[in-house]
C-alpha positions as CSV (number, residue, x, y, z in Angstrom):
1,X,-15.7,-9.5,14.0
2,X,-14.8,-5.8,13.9
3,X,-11.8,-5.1,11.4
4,X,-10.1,-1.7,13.0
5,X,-9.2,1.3,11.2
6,X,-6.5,4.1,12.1
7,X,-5.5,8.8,13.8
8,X,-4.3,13.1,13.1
9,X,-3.0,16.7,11.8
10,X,2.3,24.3,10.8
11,X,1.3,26.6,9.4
12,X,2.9,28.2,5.9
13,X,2.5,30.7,4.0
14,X,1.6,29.8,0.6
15,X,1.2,33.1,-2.3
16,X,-0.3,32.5,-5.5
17,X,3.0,32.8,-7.4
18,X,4.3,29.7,-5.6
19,X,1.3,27.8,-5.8
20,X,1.0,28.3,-9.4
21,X,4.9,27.8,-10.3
22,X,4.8,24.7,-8.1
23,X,1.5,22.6,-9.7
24,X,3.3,23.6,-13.2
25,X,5.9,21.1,-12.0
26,X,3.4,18.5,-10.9
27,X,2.9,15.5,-12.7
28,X,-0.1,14.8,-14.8
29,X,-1.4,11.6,-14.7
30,X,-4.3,11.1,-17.7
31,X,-6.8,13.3,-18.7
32,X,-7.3,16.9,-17.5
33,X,-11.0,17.2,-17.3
34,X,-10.6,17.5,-13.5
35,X,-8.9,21.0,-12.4
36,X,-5.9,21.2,-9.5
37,X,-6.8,22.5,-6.0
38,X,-7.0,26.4,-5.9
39,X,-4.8,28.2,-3.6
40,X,-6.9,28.2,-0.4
41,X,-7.3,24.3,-0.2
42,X,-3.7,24.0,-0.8
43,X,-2.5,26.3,1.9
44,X,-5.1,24.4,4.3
45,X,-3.8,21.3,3.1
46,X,-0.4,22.3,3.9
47,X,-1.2,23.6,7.2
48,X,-2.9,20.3,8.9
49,X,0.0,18.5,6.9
50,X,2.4,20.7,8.8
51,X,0.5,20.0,12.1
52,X,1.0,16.1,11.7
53,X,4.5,16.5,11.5
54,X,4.7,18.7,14.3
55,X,2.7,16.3,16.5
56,X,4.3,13.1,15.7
57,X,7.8,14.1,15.4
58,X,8.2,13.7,11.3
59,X,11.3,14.4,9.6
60,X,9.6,14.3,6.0
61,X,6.6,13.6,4.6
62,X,5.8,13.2,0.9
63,X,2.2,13.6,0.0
64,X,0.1,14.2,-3.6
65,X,-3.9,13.6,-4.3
66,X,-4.7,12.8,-7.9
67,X,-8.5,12.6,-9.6
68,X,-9.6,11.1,-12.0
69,X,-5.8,10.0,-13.2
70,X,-4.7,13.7,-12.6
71,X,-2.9,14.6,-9.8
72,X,-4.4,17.5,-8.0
73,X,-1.5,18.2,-5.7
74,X,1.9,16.7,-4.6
75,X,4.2,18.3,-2.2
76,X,7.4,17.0,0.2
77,X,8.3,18.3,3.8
78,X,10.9,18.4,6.2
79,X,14.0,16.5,5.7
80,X,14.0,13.0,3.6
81,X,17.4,12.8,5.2
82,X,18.3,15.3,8.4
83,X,21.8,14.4,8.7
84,X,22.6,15.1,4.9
85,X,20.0,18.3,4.8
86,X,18.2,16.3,2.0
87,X,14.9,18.2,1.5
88,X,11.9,15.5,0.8
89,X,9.6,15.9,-2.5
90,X,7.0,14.3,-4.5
91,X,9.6,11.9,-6.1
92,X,11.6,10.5,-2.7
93,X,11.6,6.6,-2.4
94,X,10.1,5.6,1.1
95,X,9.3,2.2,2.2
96,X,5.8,1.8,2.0
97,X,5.3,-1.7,3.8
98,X,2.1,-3.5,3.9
99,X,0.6,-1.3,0.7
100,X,2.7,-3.9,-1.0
101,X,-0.2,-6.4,-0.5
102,X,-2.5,-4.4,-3.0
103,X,0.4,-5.4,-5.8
104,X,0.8,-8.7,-4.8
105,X,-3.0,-9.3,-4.9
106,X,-3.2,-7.7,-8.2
107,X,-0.3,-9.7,-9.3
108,X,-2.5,-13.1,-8.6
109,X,-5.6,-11.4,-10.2
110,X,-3.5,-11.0,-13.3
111,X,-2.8,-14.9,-13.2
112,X,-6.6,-15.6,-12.8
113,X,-7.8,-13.1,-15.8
114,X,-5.0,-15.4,-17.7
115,X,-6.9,-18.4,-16.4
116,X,-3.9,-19.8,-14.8
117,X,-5.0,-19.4,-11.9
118,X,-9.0,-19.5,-10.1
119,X,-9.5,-17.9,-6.5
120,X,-10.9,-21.5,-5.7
121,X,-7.8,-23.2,-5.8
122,X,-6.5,-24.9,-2.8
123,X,-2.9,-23.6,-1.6
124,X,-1.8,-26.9,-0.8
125,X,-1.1,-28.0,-4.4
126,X,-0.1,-24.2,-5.3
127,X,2.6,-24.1,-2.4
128,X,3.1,-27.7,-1.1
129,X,5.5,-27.2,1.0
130,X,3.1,-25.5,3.3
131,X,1.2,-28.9,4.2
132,X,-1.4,-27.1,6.7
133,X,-3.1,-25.3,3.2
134,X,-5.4,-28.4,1.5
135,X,-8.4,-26.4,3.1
136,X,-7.3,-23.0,2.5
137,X,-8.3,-21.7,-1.0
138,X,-6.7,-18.5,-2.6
139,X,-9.8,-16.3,-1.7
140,X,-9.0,-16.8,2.0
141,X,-5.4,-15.9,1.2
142,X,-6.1,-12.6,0.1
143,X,-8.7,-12.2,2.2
144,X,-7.2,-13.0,5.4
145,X,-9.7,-15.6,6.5
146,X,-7.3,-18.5,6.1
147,X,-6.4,-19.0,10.1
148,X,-2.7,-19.3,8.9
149,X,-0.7,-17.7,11.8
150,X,1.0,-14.8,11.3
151,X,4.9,-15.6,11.4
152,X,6.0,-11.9,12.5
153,X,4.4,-12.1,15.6
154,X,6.7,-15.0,16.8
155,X,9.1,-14.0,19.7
156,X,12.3,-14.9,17.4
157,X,11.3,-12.2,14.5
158,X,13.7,-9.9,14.1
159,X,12.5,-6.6,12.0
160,X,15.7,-5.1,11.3
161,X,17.6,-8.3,10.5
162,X,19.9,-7.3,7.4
163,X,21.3,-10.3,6.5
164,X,18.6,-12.2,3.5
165,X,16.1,-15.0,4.8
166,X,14.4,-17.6,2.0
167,X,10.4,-17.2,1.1
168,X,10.4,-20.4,2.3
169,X,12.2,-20.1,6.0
170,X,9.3,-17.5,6.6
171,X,7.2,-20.2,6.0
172,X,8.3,-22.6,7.8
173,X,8.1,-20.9,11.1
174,X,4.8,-21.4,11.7
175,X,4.7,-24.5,9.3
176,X,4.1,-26.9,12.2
177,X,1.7,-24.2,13.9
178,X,-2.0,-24.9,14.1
179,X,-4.5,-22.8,12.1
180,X,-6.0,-20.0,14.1
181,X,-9.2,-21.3,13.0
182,X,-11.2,-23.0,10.0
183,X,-10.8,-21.2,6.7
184,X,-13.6,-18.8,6.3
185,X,-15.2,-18.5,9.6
186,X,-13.3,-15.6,10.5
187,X,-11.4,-12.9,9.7
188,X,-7.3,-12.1,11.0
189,X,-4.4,-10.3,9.7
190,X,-1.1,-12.2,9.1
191,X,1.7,-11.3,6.8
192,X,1.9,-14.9,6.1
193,X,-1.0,-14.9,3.6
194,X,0.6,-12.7,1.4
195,X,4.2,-14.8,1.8
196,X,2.0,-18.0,0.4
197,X,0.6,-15.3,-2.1
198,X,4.0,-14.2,-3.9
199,X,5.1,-17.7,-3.8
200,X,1.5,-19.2,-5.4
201,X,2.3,-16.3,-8.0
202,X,6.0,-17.5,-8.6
203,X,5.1,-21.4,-8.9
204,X,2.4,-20.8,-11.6
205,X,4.1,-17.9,-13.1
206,X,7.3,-20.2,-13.3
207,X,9.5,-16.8,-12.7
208,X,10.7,-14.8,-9.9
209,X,8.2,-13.4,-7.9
210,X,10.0,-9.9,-8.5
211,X,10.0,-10.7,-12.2
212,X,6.7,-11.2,-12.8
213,X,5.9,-8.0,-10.8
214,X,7.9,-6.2,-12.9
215,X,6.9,-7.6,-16.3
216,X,3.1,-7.9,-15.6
217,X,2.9,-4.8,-13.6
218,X,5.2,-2.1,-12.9
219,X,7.1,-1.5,-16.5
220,X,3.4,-1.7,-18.2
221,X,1.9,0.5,-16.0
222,X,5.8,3.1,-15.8
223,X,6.0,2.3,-12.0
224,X,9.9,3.1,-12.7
225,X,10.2,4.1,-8.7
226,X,8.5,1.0,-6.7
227,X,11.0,-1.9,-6.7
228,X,12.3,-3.9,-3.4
229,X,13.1,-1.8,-0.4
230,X,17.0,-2.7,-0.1
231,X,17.8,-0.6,2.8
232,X,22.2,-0.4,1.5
233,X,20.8,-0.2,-1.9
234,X,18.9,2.8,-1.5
235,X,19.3,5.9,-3.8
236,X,20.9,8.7,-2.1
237,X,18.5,10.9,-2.6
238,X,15.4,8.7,-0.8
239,X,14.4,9.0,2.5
240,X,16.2,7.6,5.3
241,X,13.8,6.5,8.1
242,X,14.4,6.8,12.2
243,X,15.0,3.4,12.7
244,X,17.3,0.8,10.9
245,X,15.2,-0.9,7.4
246,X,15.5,-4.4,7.7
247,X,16.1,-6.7,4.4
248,X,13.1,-6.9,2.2
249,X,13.6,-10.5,2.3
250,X,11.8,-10.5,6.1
251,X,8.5,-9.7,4.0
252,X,8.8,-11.4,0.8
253,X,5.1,-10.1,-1.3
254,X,3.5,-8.6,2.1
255,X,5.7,-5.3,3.0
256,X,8.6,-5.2,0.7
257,X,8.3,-2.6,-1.6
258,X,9.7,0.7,-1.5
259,X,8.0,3.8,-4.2
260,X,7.5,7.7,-4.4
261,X,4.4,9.4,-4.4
262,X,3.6,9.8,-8.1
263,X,4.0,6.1,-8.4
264,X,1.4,5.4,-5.9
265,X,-1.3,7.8,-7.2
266,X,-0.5,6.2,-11.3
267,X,-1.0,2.5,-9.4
268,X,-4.6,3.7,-7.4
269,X,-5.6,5.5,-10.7
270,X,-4.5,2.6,-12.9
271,X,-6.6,-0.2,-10.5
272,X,-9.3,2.0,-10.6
273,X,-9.7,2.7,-14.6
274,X,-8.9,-0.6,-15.4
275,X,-5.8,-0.3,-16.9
276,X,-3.8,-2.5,-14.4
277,X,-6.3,-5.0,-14.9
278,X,-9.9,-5.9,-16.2
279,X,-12.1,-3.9,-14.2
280,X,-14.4,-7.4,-13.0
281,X,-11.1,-8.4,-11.3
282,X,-9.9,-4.8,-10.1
283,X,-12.8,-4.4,-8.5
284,X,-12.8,-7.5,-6.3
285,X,-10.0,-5.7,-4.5
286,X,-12.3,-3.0,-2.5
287,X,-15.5,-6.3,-2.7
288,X,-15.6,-7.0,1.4
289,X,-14.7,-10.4,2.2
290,X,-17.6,-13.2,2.9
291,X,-17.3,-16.0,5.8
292,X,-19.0,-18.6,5.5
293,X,-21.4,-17.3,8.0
294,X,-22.5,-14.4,5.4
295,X,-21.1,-12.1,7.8
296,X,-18.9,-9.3,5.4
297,X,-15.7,-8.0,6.6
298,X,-14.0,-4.3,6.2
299,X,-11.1,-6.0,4.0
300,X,-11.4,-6.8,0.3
301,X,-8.0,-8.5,-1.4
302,X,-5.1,-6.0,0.0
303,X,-7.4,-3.7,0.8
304,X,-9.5,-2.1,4.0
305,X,-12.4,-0.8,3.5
306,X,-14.8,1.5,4.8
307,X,-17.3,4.2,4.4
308,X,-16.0,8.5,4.4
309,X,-18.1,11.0,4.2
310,X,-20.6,9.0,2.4
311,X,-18.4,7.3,-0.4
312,X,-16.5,4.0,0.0
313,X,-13.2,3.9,0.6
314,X,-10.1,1.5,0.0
315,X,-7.0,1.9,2.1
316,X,-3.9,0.5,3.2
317,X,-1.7,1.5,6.2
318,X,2.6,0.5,5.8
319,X,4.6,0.0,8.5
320,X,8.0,-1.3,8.7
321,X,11.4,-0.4,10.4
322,X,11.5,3.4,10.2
323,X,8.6,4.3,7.8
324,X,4.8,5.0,7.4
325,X,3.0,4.8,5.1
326,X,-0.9,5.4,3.9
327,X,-2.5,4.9,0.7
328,X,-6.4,5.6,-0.1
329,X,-8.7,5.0,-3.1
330,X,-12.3,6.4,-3.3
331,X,-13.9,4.2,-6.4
332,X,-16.7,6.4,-7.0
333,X,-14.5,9.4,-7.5
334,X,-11.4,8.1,-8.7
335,X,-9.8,9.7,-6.3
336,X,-6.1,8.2,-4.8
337,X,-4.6,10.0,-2.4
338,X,-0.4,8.8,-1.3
339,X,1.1,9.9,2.3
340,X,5.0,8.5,2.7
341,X,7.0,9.2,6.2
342,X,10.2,8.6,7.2
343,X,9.0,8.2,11.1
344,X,8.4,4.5,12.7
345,X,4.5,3.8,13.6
346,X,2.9,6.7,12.7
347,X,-0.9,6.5,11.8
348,X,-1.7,8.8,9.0
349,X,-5.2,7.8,8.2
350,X,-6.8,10.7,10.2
351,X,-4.5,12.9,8.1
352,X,-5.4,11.2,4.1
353,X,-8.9,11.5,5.8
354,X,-8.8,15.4,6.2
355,X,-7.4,15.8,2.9
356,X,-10.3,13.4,1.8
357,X,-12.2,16.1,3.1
358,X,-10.2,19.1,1.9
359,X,-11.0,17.6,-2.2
360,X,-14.3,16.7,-1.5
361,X,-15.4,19.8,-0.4
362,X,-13.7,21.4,-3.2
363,X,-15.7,19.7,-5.9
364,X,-19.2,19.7,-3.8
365,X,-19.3,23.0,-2.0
């Protein structure tokens, strides 16, 4: 079973002055044993950044690389709103769809460090409403190889809807469907998975699924920009994407979370120090999945994975009504790298994988 990946890349003129004046105002992360990105790799940077946007049609991008919990660069473009001439930056909220399965994984992990929760356990008694689980553990939850379908490819889902829909009535669309196949003898993606995950989180956590996000993750960890993605309760200053945001509700703990840049490059660098939880369990996030077979898979707990320029790499893509999103983690060299657009479908994995290159060959030349 092959797990895909994703493809991409104005020119600008950047003077020292400007460069300098602008990482001043970037924000630091941890320690500062790594040093920023000189003035050449940030003018490259900028220019492929400026070509992606050119190519597919982005009103704004936000963008920032951090090492080693220091953020190397961070930069906006274009418009985070066109109609209002609201210039993007580092700190504009954009949806940022399915990374929001690398919290809600973590969010479990946090319940199994506890010991309230083991990766064994069967989702039938954690979310018995869902009778088609006794056979489906946790692992195969987060790992997509449970076989549950995936309810947003049904002919009746509506990803723009506005008006709220229950955890629950997402579940029980494809409640009476068949599993795709026998847990752990293969590998697909469905959004449902991480549904059954927020609500196996709420049941044993005995709060709001929200809540215990918030409590467990994002106030310990000063995530004060990543909250649900309401699309008429959105800050005026975020982005506003091409195409109408439907309700978070639609993807209760698999693509409801809205964030900013700096945000997403504290959450990669907190994940991979250990700070957002025990390393042994952090790690199992970027660990490729296992059928039953012995056959690994390109997808750890949230995660994709694969191999760059010689180092492995975590990543997830986010894509919902309007927005695009890309976030990257590179283990070995702490590296996170954030991309945020306000443009429906766009791939930006090429583009996080030239700027891969950009750092890397700024550290090993």
């Amino acid at each position: 079973m092959k797990v895909t990946a994703q493809t991409p890349l104005w020119t600008s003129t950047i003077v020292s002055l400007c460069v300098t004046a602008l990482l001043m105002l970037v924000p630091r992360l941890a320690d500062a044993r790594v040093t920023p990105l000189g003035p050449v790799q940030i003018v490259h940077l900028d220019e492929i950044v400026r070509t992606v946007m050119g190519e597919s049609h982005i009103n704004g991008l936000a963008m920032g690389v951090a090492e080693g919990g220091m953020t190397l660069y961070a930069h906006g473009y274009g418009f985070a709103d066109r109609a209002r001439r609201v210039r993007t930056t580092p700190a504009t909220g954009f949806a940022i769809g399915s990374i929001t399965k690398s919290f809600t994984a973590a969010a479990v992990l946090t319940l199994v460090a506890r010991g309230d929760l083991a990766l064994n356990d069967r989702l039938g008694t954690l979310v018995p409403m869902y009778r088609r689980g006794h056979d489906v553990t946790l692992r195969d939850v987060l790992q997509q190889t449970s076989g549950i379908p995936d309810y947003t490819h049904l002919p009746s889902f509506d990803r723009s809807r506005r008006r709220p829909v229950s955890a629950h009535g997402l579940v029980g669309r494809i409640a009476s469907l068949p599993l795709r196949f026998q847990p752990a003898t293969d590998w697909a993606y469905s959004n449902t998975n991480y549904v059954l995950a927020a609500l196996a989180v709420q049941r044993t956590s005995g709060q709001p699924y929200q809540a215990y996000l918030q409590r467990a993750l994002l106030t310990p960890l000063h995530l004060h920009r990543t909250h649900l993605a309401w699309p008429f309760l959105r800050n005026p200053d975020d982005a506003q994407g091409n195409l109408p945001l439907g309700s978070p509700t639609l993807a209760f703990g698999s693509a409801d979370l809205s964030s900013d840049v700096p945000d997403l490059l504290r959450w990669g660098s907190a994940l991979m120090a250990g700070r957002a939880l025990p390393r042994r369990y952090a790690r199992t996030l970027w660990q490729p999945a296992q059928l039953a077979t012995g056959q690994r898979i390109g997808y750890g707990e949230g995660l994709f994975l694969e191999r760059d320029f010689g180092r492995r790499v975590a990543w997830a893509s986010g894509y919902v009504n309007g927005f695009s999103a890309f976030f990257m983690l590179v283990p070995q060299r702490r590296v996170v790298i954030a991309l945020l657009a306000n443009q429906n479908a766009v791939d930006l994995g090429p583009l996080a994988r030239s700027i891969l290159a950009i750092v890397l060959d700024a550290r090993d030349p």
